[in-house]
C-alpha positions as CSV (number, residue, x, y, z in Angstrom):
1,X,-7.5,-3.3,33.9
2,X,-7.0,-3.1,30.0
3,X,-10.1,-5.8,28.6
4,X,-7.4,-7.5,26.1
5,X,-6.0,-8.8,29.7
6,X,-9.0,-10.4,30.8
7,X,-8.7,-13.8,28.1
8,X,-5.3,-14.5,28.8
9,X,-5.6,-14.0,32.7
10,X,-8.5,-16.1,32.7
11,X,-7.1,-18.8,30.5
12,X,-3.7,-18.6,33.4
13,X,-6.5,-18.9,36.0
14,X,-7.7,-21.9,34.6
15,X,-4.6,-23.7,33.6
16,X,-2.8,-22.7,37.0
17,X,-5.9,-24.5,39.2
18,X,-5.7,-27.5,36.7
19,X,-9.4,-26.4,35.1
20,X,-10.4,-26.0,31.6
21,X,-12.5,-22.3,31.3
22,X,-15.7,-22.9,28.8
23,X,-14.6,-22.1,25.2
24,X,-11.1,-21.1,26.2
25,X,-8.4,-24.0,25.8
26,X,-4.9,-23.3,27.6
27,X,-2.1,-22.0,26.0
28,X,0.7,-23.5,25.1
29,X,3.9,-22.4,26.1
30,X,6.4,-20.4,23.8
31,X,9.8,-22.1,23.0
32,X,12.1,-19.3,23.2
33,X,11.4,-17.1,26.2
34,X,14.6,-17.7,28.8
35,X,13.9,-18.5,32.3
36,X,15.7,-18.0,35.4
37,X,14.2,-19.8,38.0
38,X,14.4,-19.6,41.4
39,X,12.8,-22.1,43.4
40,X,12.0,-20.6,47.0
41,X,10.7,-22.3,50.0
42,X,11.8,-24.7,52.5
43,X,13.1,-28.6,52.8
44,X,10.3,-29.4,50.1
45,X,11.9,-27.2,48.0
46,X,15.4,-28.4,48.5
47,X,14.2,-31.7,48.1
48,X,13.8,-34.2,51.2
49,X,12.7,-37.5,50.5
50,X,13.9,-36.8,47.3
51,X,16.0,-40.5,46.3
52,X,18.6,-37.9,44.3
53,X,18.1,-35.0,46.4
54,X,16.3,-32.9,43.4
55,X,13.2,-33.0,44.7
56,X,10.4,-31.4,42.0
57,X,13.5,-29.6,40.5
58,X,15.3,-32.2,38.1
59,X,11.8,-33.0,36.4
60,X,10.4,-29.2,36.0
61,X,13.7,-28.8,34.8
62,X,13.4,-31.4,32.3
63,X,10.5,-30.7,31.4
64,X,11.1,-26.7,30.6
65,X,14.2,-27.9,28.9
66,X,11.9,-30.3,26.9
67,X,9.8,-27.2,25.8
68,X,12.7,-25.6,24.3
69,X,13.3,-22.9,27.0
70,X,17.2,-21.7,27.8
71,X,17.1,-22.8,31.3
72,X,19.0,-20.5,34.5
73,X,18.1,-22.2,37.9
74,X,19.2,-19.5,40.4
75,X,19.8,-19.1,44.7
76,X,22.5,-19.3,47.1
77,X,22.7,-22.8,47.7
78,X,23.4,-26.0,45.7
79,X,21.4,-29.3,46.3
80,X,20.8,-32.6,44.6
81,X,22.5,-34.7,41.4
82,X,20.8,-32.2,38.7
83,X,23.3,-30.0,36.1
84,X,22.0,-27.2,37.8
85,X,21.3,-27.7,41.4
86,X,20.9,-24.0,42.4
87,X,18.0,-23.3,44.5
88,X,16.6,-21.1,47.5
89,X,15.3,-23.5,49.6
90,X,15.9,-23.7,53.1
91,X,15.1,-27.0,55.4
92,X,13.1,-26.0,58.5
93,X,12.1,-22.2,57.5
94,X,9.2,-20.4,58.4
95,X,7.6,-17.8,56.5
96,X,8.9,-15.2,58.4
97,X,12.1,-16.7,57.9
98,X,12.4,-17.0,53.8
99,X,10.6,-13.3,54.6
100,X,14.1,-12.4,55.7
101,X,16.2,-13.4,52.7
102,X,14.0,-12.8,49.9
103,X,14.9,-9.4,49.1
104,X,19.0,-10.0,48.7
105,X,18.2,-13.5,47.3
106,X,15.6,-11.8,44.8
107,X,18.0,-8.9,43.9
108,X,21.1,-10.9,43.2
109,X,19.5,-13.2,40.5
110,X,17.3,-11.2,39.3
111,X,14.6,-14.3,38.6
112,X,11.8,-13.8,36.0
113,X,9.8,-17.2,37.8
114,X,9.7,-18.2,41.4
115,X,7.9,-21.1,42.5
116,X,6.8,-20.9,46.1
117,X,5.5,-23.3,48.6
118,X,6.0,-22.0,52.2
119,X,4.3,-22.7,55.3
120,X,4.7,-26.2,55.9
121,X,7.3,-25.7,59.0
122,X,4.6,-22.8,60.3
123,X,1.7,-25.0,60.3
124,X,3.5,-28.7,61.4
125,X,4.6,-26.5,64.6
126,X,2.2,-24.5,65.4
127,X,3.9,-21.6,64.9
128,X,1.7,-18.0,65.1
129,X,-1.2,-20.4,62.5
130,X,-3.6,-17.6,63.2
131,X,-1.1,-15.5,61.3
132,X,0.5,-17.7,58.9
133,X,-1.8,-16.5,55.6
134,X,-1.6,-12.9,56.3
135,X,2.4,-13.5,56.4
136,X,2.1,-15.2,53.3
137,X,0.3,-12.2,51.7
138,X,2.7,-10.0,52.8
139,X,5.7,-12.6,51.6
140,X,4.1,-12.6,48.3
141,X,4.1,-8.9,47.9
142,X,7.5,-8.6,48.9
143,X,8.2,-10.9,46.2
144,X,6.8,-9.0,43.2
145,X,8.6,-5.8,45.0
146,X,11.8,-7.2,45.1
147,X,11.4,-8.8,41.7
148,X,8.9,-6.9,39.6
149,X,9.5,-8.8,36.1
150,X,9.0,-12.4,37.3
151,X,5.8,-14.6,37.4
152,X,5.4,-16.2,40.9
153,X,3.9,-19.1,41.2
154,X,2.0,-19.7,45.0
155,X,1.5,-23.7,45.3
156,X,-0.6,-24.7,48.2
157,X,1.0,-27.2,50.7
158,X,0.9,-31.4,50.0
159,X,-0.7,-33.6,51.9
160,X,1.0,-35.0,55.0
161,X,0.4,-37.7,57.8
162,X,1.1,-35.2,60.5
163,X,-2.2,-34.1,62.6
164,X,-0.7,-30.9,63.7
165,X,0.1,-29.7,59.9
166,X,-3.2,-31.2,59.2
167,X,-5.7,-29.7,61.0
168,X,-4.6,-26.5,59.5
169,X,-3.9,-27.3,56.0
170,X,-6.9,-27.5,54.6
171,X,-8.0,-23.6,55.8
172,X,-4.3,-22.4,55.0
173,X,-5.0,-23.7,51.5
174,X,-8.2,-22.3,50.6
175,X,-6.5,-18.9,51.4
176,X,-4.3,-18.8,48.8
177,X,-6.3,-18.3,45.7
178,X,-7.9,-15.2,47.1
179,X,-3.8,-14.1,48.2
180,X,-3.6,-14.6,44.3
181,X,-6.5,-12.7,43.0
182,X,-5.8,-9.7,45.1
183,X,-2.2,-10.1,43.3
184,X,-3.5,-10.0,40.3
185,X,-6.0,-7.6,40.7
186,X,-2.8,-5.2,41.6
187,X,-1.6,-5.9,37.8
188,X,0.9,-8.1,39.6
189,X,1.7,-11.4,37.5
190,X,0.9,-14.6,40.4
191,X,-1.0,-17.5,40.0
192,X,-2.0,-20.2,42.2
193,X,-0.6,-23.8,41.9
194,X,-2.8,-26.2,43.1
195,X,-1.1,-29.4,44.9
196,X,-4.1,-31.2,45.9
197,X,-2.8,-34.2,43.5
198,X,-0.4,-35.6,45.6
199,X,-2.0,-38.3,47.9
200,X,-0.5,-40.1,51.4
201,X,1.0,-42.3,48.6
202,X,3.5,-39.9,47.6
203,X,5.1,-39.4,50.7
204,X,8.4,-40.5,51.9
205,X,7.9,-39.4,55.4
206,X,5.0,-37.4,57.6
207,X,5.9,-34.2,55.4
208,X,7.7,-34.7,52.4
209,X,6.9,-36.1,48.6
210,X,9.0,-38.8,47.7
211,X,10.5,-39.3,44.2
212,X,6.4,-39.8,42.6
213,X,5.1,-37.0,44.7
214,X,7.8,-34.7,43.6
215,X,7.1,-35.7,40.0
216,X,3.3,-34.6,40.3
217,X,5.0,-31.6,42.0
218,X,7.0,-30.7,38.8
219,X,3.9,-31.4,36.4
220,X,1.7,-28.8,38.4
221,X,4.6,-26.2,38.5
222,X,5.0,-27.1,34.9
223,X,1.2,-26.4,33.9
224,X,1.3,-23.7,35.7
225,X,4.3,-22.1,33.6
226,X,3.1,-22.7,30.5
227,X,-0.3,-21.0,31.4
228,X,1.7,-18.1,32.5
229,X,3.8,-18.2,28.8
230,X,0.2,-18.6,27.1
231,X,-0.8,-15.2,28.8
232,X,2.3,-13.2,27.7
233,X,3.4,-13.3,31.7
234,X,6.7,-14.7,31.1
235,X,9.6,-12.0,30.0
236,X,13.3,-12.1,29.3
237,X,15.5,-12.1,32.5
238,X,16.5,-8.5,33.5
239,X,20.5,-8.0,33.3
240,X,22.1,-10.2,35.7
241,X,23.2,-7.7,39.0
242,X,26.8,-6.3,38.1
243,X,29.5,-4.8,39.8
244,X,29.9,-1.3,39.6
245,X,34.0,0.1,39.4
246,X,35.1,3.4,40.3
247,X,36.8,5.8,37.9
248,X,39.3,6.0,41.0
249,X,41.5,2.2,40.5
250,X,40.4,-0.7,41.6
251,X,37.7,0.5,43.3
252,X,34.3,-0.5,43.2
253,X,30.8,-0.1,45.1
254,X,30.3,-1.6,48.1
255,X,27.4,-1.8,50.8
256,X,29.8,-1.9,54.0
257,X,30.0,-5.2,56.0
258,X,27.3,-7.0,53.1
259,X,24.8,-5.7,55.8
260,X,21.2,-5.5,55.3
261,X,19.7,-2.9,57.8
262,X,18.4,0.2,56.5
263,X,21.4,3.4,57.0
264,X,24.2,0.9,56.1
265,X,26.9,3.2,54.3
266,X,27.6,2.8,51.0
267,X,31.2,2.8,50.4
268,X,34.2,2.3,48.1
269,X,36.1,-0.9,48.2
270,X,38.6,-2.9,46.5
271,X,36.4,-4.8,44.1
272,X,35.5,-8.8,44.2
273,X,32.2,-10.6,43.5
274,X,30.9,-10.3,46.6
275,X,26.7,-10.5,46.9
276,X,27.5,-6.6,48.7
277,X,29.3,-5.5,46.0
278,X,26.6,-6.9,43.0
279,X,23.8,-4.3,42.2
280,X,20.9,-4.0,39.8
281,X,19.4,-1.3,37.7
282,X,15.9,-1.4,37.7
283,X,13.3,0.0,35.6
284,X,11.8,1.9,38.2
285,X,15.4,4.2,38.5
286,X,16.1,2.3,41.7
287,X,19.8,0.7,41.8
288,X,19.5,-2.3,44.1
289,X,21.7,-4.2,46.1
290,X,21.5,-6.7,49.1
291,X,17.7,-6.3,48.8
292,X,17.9,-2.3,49.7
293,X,18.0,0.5,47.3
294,X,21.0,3.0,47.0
295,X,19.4,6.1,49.2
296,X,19.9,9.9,49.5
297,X,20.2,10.0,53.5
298,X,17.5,11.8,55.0
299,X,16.2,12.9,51.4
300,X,18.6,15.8,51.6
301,X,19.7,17.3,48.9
302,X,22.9,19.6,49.3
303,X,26.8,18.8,48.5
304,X,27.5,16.3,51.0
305,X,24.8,13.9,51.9
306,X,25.6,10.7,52.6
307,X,24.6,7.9,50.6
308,X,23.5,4.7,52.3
309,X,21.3,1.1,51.3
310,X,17.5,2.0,52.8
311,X,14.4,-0.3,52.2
312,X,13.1,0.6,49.2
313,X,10.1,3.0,49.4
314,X,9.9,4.7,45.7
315,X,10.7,7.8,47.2
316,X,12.8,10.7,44.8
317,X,16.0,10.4,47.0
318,X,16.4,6.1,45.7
319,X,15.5,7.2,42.2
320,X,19.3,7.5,39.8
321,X,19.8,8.5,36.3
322,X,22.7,7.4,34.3
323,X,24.8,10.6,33.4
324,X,28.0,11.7,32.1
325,X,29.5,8.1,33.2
326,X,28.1,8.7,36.2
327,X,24.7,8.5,37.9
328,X,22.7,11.6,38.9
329,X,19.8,12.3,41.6
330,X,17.2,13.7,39.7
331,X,15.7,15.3,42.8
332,X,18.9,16.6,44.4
333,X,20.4,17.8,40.7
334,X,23.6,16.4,42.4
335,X,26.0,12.5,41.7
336,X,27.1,10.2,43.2
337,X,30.4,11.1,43.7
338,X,33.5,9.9,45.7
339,X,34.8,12.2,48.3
340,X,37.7,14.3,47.9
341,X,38.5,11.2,45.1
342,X,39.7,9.5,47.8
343,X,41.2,5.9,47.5
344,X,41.0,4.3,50.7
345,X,38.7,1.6,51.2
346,X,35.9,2.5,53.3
347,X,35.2,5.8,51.8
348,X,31.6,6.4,52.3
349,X,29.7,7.8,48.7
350,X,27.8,11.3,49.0
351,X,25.9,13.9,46.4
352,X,28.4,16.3,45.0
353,X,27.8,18.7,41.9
354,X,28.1,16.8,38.6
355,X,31.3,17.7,37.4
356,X,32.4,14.6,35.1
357,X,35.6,13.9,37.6
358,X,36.8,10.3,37.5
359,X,35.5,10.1,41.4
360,X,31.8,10.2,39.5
361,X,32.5,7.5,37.1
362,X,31.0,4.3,37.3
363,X,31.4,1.6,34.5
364,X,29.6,-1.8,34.5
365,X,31.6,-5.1,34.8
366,X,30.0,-8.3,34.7
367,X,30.8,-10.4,37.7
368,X,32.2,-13.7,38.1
């Protein structure tokens, strides 16, 4: 770790767990770094016992908005009164559960923060507890795979009046800051978001905040943030996901049947804004879409291998160069290349010798 890194990430540290390091006051945040947010958890995030349906949304929005930040919040579903009601939180979810839609949620909006409270449903049902912080580990790593450019922010859970969320809340919490060290000794940007302010008093029921617990959420969420800005953590969004059109009419990229397992064929289709025909370049040479990475089957090399969406692994047959209008396997020396230029939807992509043809063109059109 580079020693100018050490001030700022302890000054995060500090600001993130609501304490003041000796000597070292926190940051304030910068006014012109634009955020996409995407708030990820479960009914907490989406906002029960909310009296608007916000939940700790509307007021960290305010708030960032307040601090002179152009403001993107970003999932798949819509909830609450707000401008911008866009959020990935899912009532009832476990963390094996937000596990499962992280990567195509992650990929599509390409956040640069997530704030994360997950476990609550886990721990209020007794659901694998032995388990639930080694998931939670594993969900946060995910989440700085999937989405290497954002800042996530791990809050531990609130308060609630229910004894069996209780008896395991207090050991399920003291496991996160260690979760976020590891993080961050990994070079990965994710702090800790400590909770503990919220009291029986700012509950609307056994398990969620009402409208002054959510507040406190939002000012904790908020702190933590700006410590994040202070350390230089927070960058500009990466390119919104695009689609990607065909030199052959009308045709674009497509992951067949928007399915996530690993060998799903990638394919030619009529194009549309689809989540399965959105994909994102990303720094690492990886194009991404659906939470999988556009794959060399098999790692094979020759003139005809199939091209398919695989978990991404870093591996030389996911890694794509743009060339000629077109985008070229470095490994394979070979692009990505429509059969036989071949219009019919449901063509399935494969590694052909560059050759410039239309059927290797690809050109980047903005969806929506």
């Amino acid at each position: 770790m580079r020693k100018s890194w050490l001030l700022p990430l302890v000054t995060l540290v500090a600001a993130a767990l609501g304490v003041t390091t000796a000597g070292v006051a926190p940051a304030s945040a910068a006014p012109n770094t634009p955020l996409r947010v995407m708030p990820l958890g479960d009914s907490i995030t989406w906002g029960v016992g909310s009296s608007t349906g916000n939940g700790y949304r509307a007021p960290l929005w305010n708030k960032l908005a307040a601090d002179g930040h152009p403001l993107d919040f970003v999932g798949t579903l819509r909830g609450g009164s707000m401008s911008d009601p866009d959020n990935q939180g899912h009532s009832g979810y476990k963390i094996h559960q937000i596990a499962a839609l992280a990567d195509a949620a992650l990929t599509r909006f390409r956040p640069n923060v997530v704030t994360l409270m997950i476990g609550t449903n886990d721990l209020n049902e007794s659901y694998q507890v032995s388990t639930a912080t080694a998931r939670l580990r594993s969900l946060v790593d995910q989440v700085t795979a999937a989405a290497p450019d954002a800042t996530v922010l791990v809050a531990s859970l609130v308060v609630s009046t229910s004894g069996s969320e209780e008896q395991y809340r207090a050991a399920y919490n003291q496991a996160i800051p260690q979760i976020v060290r590891d993080a961050q000794a990994a070079g990965k940007h994710v702090a800790h978001v400590d909770m503990s302010g919220l009291t029986t008093a700012d509950l609307a029921d056994p398990l969620h905040p009402n409208d002054s617990g959510y507040q406190k959420m939002a000012d904790a969420f908020h702190r933590g943030i700006q410590a994040a800005d202070g350390a230089g953590w927070l960058r500009n969004p990466a390119p919104a996901p695009a689609r990607l059109q065909s030199g052959i009419a009308g045709k674009c990229l497509d992951v067949k049947g928007a399915a996530t397992a690993d060998g799903t064929a990638v394919q030619t289709w009529g194009c549309s804004d689809t989540a399965n025909q959105l994909w994102s370049a990303y720094t690492d040479g990886t194009v991404r879409s659906m939470g999988k990475c556009l794959d060399a089957a098999g790692w094979g090399t020759t003139n005809g291998t199939k091209v398919q969406t695989w978990s991404c692994h870093g591996g030389a047959n996911q890694v794509w160069q743009p060339y000629n209008g077109g985008y070229r396997n470095p490994a394979s020396g070979r692009c990505l290349d429509v059969p036989g230029s071949s219009t019919a939807d449901g063509t399935q992509l494969q590694l052909w010798d560059c050759n410039g043809r239309s059927n290797q063109k690809w050109t980047t059109l903005t969806a929506g």
